[in-house]
C-alpha positions in Angstrom: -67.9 34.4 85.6 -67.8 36.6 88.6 -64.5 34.5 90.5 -64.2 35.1 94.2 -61.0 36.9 93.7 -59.7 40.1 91.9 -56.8 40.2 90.7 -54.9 42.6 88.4 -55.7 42.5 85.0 -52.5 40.7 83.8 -53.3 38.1 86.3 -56.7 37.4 84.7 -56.6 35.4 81.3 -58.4 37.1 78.6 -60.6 34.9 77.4 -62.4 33.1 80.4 -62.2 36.3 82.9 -60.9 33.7 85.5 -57.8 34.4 87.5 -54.3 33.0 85.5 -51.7 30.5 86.0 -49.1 33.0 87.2 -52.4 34.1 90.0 -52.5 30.6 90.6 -48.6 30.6 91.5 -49.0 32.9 94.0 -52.2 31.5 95.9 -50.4 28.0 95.7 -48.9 28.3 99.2 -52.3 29.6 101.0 -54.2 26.9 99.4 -51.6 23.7 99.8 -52.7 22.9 103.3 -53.6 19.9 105.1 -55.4 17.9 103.1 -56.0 19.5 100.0 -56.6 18.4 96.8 -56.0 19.7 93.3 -58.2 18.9 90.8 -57.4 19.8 87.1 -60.1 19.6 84.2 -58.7 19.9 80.3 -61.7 20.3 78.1 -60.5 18.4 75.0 -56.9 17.3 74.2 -55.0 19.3 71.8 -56.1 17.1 68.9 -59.6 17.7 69.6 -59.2 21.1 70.0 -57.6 21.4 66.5 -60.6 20.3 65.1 -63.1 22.3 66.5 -60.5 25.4 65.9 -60.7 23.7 61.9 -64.2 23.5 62.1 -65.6 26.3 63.7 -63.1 29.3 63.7 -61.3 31.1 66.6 -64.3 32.8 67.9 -66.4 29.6 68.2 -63.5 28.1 70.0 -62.8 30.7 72.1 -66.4 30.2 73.5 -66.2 26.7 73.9 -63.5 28.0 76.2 -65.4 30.1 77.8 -68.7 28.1 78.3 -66.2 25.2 79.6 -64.9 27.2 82.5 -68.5 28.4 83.2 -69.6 25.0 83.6 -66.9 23.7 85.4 -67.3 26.9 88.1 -71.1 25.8 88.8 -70.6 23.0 89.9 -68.0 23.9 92.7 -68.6 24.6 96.2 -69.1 28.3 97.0 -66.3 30.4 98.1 -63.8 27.8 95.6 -61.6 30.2 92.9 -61.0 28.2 89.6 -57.9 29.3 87.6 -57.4 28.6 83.8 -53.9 28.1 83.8 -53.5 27.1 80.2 -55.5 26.9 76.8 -58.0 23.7 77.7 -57.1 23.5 81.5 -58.7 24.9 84.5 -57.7 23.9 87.9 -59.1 24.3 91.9 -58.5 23.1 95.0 -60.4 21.6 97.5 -60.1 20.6 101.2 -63.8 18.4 101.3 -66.6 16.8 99.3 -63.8 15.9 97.1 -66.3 13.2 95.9 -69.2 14.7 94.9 -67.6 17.5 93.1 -65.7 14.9 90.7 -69.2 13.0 90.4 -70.8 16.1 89.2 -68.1 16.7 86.6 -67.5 13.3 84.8 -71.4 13.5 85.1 -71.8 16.7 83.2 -69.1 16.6 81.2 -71.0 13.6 79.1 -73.1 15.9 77.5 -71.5 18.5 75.1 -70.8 22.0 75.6 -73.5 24.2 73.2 -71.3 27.1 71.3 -73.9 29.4 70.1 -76.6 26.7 69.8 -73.9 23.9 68.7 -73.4 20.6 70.7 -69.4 19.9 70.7 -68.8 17.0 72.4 -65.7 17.9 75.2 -63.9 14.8 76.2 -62.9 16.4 79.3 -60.2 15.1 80.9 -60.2 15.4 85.0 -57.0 14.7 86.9 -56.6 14.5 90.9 -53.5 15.0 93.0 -52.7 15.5 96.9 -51.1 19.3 96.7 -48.8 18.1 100.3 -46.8 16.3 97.8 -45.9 18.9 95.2 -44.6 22.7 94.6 -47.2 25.0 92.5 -45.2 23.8 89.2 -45.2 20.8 89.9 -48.8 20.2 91.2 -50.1 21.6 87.7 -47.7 19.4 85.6 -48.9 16.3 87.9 -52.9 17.5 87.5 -52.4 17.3 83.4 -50.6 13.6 83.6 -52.9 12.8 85.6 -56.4 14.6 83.8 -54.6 13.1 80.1 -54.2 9.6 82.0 -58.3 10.0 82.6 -58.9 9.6 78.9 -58.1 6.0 79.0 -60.5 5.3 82.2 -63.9 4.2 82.4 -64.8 6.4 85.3 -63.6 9.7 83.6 -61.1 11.0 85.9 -57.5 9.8 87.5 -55.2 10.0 90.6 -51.5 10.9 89.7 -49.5 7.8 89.0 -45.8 8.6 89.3 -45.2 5.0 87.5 -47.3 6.7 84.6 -45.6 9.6 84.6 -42.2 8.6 84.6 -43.0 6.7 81.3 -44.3 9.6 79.8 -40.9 11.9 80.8 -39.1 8.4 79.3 -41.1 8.9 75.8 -40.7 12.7 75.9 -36.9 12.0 76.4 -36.7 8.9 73.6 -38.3 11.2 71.3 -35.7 14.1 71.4 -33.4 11.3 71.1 -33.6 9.6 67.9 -31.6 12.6 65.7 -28.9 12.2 67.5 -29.2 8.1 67.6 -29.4 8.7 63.4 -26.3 10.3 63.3 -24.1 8.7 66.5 -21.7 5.7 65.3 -22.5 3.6 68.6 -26.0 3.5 69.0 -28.4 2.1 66.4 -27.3 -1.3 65.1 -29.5 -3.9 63.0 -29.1 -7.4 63.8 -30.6 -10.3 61.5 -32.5 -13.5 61.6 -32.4 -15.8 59.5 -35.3 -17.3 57.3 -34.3 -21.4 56.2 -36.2 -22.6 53.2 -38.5 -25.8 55.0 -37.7 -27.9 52.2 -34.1 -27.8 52.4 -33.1 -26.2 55.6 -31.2 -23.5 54.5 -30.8 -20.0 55.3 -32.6 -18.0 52.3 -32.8 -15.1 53.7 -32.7 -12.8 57.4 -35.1 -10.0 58.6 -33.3 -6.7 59.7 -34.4 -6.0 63.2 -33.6 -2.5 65.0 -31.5 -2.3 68.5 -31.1 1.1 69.7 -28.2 1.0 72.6 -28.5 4.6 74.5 -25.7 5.7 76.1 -27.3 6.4 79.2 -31.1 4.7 78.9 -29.2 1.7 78.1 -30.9 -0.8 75.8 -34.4 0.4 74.6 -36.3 -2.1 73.2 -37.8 -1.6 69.3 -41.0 -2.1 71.1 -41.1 1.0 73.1 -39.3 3.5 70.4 -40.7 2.0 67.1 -44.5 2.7 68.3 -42.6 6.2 69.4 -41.3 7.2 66.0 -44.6 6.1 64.0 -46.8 9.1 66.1 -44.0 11.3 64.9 -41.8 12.3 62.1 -39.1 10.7 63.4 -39.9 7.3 61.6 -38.9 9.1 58.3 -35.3 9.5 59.5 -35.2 5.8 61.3 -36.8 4.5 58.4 -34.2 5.7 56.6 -31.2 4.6 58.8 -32.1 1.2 58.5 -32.8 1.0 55.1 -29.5 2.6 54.3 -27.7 -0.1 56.8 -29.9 -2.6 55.6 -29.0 -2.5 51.9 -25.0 -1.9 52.5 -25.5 -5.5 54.4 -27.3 -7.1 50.9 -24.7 -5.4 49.2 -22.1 -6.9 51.0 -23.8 -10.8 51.0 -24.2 -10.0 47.5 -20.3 -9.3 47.2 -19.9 -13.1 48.7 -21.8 -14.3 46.0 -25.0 -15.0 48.8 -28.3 -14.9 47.4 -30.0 -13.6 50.2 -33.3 -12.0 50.9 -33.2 -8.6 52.8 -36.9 -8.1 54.6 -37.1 -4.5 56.4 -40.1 -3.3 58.1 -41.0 -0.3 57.0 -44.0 1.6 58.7 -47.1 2.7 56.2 -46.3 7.0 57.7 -42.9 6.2 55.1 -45.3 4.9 52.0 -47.9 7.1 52.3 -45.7 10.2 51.3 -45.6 10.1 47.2 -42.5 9.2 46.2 -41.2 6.6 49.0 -40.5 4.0 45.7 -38.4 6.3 43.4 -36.5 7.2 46.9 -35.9 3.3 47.3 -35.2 2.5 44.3 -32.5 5.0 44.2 -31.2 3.6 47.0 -31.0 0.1 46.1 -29.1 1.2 42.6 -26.8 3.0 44.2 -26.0 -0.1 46.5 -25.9 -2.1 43.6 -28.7 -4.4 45.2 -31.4 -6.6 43.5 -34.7 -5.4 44.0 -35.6 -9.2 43.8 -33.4 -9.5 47.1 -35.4 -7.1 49.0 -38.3 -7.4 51.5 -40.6 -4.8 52.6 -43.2 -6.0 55.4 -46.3 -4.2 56.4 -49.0 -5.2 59.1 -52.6 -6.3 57.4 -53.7 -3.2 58.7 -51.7 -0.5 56.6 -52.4 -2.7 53.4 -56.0 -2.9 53.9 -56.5 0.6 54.3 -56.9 1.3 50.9 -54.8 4.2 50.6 -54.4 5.0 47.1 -50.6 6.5 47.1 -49.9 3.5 49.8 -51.3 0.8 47.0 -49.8 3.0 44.0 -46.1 2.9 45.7 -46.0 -0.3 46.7 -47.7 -1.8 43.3 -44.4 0.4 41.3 -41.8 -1.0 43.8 -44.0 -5.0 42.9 -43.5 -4.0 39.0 -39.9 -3.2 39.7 -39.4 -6.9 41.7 -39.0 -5.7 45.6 -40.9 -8.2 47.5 -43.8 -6.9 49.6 -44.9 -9.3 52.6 -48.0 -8.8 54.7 -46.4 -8.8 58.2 -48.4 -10.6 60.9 -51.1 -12.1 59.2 -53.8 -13.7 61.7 -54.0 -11.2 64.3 -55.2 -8.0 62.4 -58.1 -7.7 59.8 -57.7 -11.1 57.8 -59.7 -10.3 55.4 -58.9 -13.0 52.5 -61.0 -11.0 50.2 -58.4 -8.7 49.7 -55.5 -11.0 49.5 -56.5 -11.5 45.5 -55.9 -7.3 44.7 -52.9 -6.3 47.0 -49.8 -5.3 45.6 -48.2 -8.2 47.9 -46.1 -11.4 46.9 -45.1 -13.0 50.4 -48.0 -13.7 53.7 -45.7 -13.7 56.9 -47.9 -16.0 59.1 -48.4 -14.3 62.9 -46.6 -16.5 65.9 -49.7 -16.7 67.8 -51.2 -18.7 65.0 -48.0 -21.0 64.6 -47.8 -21.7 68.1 -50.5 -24.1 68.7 -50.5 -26.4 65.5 -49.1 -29.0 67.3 -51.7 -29.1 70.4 -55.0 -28.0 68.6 -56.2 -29.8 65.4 -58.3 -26.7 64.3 -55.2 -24.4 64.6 -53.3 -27.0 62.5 -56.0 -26.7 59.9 -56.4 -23.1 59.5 -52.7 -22.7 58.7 -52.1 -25.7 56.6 -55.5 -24.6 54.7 -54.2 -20.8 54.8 -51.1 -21.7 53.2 -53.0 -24.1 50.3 -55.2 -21.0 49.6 -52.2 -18.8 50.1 -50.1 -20.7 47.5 -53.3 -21.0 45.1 -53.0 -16.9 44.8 -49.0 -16.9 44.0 -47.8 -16.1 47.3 -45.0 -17.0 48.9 -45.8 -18.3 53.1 -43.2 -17.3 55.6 -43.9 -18.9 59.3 -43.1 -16.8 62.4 -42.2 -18.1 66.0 -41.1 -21.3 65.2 -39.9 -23.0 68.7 -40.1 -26.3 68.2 -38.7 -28.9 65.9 -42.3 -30.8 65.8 -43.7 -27.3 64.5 -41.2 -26.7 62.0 -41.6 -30.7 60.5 -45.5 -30.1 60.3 -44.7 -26.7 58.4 -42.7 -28.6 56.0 -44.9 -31.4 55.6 -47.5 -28.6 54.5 -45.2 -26.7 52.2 -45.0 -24.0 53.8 -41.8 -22.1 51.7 -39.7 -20.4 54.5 -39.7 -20.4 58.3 -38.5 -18.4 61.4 -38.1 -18.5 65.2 -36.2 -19.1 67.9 -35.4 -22.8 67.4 -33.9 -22.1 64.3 -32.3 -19.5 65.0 -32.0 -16.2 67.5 -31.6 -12.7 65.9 -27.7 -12.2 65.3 -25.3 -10.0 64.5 -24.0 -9.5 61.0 -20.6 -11.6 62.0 -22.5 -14.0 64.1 -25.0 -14.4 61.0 -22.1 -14.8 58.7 -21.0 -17.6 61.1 -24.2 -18.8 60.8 -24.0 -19.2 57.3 -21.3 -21.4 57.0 -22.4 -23.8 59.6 -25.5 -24.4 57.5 -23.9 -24.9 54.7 -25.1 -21.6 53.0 -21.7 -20.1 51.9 -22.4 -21.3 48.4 -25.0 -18.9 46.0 -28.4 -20.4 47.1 -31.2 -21.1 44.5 -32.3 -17.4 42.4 -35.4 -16.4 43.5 -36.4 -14.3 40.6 -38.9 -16.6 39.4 -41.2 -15.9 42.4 -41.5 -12.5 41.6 -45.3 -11.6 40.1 -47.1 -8.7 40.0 -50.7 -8.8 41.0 
């Protein structure tokens, strides 16, 4: 690839010929002057690179490596030395016609890379920092944020944004927090909201809703660490946390002679592993809970993907009479076809289609006609977002069987939901609820 430097042998990496990160290291000072820019190019991300490893073998990859670098190096000014300072990245600096070089990159890099006569598409990512602000370390761990950032552009390559990059360290440290979260005493807590029956106004039931409190992040909210855990194995262990939590609190209503309905949402990563129903059914023996008193709410999404051990668990936990609720409904496939063959008893109807019902007719008519055809097919209708007592009486007046929100009630905790109880007139058994329970 004939680079314009010649170093050592152990500073040149073995597979492109080009000098090596630790080369790089040692340049860094000469190169960091005034105005000069690092650009760094990673030639797939490390998914995509498994899959051409998969597909094609180590030698194959190896020269997708190879003809990556080579491409990258003509289209740099002469005299420029390009380092490949990891796996997929490469990296230069320049001090002028920043611009056209990065033009002729995300230009070339639209067209794949041929591997002994085979097109694999790249998805090259190009990142761009100013090397004034950073130390050699530094600048290269900036250059990635920035080239991974790229991805998500239209124009194919990125500056450094510290804002970006200080949520990605946040994530990275969230992550290597959530063992020790599972096991601490003080930092994971559920709190509960309650679910009134519309006909009579009481409390039926509560969804379990995770609050992680770190001890030095502070509050974390479930939507920044639930989407977290999902990517990652981690949502096994929270998933069990909060089942185990959620089913001593059922256990302990249950003890008060409450009737009460336990929902828990539980991510489709947990079901798709054979074996998730025996697990919970354990579980809820050992409590000594109801499987008619328990909830478990997926998004329309991971129902409708047709995944056979996803259907086949949840259709053995329907036999055994857990509840299973499609969470969200309205804002991901709604696809009615498929409400008639799902191993689901309960449609949870989305906020954003709640909210409106009282301003715009046609929203009013989709959900009072959604929950006609809902009923018509057994299920039970549970309304989300309620903020507004003119949304809840229209609701009602549609039989629509339970309700949620804000105006009836804020999540609490388990003391504040046992105060709620008795303010509503709930600390008698409510109604059984076994005769809802149907398998489809």
């Amino acid at each position: 690839m004939n680079p314009h430097v010649n170093p050592p042998p152990n500073l040149l990496d073995t597979v492109s010929g080009l000098p090596n990160r630790q080369k790089f290291n040692a340049d860094y000072p000469a190169l960091r002057g005034p105005g000069a820019t690092l650009v760094m190019v990673t030639l797939a991300d490390a998914r995509h690179f498994n899959e051409i490893l998969r597909a094609l073998g180590h030698e194959w990859s190896e020269e997708f490596i190879y003809q990556g670098a080579a491409r990258i190096h003509r289209l740099l000014p002469p005299g420029t030395t390009l380092y490949h300072v990891s796996v997929l990245s490469f990296t230069f600096v320049l001090t002028g016609a920043l611009a056209q070089v990065i033009d002729r990159l995300t230009a070339s890099f639209k067209t794949p890379i041929f591997c002994q006569d085979v097109p694999v598409v790249s998805r090259a990512g190009i990142g761009v920092i100013a090397c004034a602000d950073f130390s050699a370390s530094d600048a290269l761990r900036a250059g990635l944020v920035a080239a991974q950032d790229s991805r998500g552009t239209a124009q194919g390559w990125a500056g450094y944004d510290p804002q970006r990059d200080t949520a990605h360290r946040r994530a990275f440290i969230i992550l290597t927090q959530f063992t020790a979260a599972c096991a601490a005493a003080d930092q994971l807590a559920l709190h509960f909201q309650p679910k009134l029956d519309c006909a009579t106004g009481r409390p039926v039931g509560a969804e379990a809703l995770l609050r992680w409190h770190h001890p030095t992040l502070g509050a974390i909210s479930p939507a920044e660490f639930i989407p977290l855990a999902e990517a990652t194995d981690h949502v096994h262990q929270l998933t069990d946390w909060v089942l185990e939590h959620a089913l001593a609190q059922s256990a302990a209503w249950a003890r008060d002679g409450l009737d009460l309905t336990m929902a828990v949402n539980v991510s489709p990563n947990n079901v798709a592993q054979s074996g998730f129903a025996e697990t919970l059914l354990r579980k809820l023996d050992r409590h000594r809970v109801a499987p008619v008193n328990i909830e478990l709410e997926f998004t329309e999404g991971a129902l409708a993907s047709n995944n056979e051990t996803v259907v086949a668990e949840l259709a053995r936990l329907r036999a055994e009479g857990v509840n299973i609720a499609l969470d969200d409904f309205g804002t991901g496939f709604s696809n009615l076809a498929y409400l008639s063959r799902l191993p689901a008893n309960i449609i949870k109807i989305d906020r954003s289609l709640i909210t409106p019902i009282t301003a715009e007719p046609r929203a009013a008519m989709v959900v009072q006609s959604l929950i006609a055809l809902a009923h018509h097919l057994d299920y039970r209708v549970v309304a989300e977002g309620i903020e507004t007592a003119d949304v809840f009486g229209l609701l009602k007046s549609w039989h629509c069987n339970e309700a949620q929100g804000y105006f009836l009630s804020r999540p609490l905790t388990a003391e504040a939901f046992t105060t709620f109880l008795i303010t509503n007139g709930s600390t008698t058994p409510a109604p059984s609820r076994a005769d809802h329970v149907k398998v489809h």
